[in-house]
Residue, then its C-alpha position, 0 to 999 in steps of 0.5 A: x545486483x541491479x541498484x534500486x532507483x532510489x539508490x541511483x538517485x543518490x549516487x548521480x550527484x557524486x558523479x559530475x557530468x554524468x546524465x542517466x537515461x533510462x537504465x544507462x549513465x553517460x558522459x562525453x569527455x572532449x581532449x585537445x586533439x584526437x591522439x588525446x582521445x585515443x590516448x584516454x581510451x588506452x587508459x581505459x582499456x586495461x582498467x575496464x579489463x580488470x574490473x571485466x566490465x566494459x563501456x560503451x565508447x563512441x570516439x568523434x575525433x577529440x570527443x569520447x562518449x561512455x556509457x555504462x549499464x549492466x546488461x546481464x543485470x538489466x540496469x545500472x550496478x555498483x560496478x557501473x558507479x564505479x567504472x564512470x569513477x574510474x573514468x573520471x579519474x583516467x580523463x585527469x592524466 
């Protein structure tokens, strides 16, 4: 179910980083190097796959762009929260 502003707007500031725009949130991550970005993103894969919810990617050389938005809901859900979480802890390691 898609989250109400208000609701957004209280869960933005747990997520460090992260900028929303419009019915969509963000992030770039830069590693060292481009295996270090590509190695993120295989990090990535199987989590978002499990969860059957799946980011935006944008990779430019060591820098990996997210985006999360429901689309079938029309904005931002829990799930999208909880993707950017899932995120942030794969970009550690």
């Amino acid at each position: 179910m898609k989250l109400a502003r208000s609701e957004i707007d209280a869960r933005m500031p747990a997520l460090a980083g992260w900028t929303l725009a419009g019915d969509e949130i963000r992030k770039q991550y830069t590693f060292e190097d481009f295996p270090a970005a590509i190695a993120f993103v295989d990090r990535l894969a199987p989590e978002a796959e499990r969860a059957d919810h799946h980011p935006d990617i944008l990779i430019n050389y060591k820098r990996v762009t997210l985006t999360y938005s429901t689309h079938s809901e029309g904005g931002l859900t829990e799930k999208d929260f909880a993707g950017a979480a899932a995120a942030d802890r794969l970009a550690r390691g």
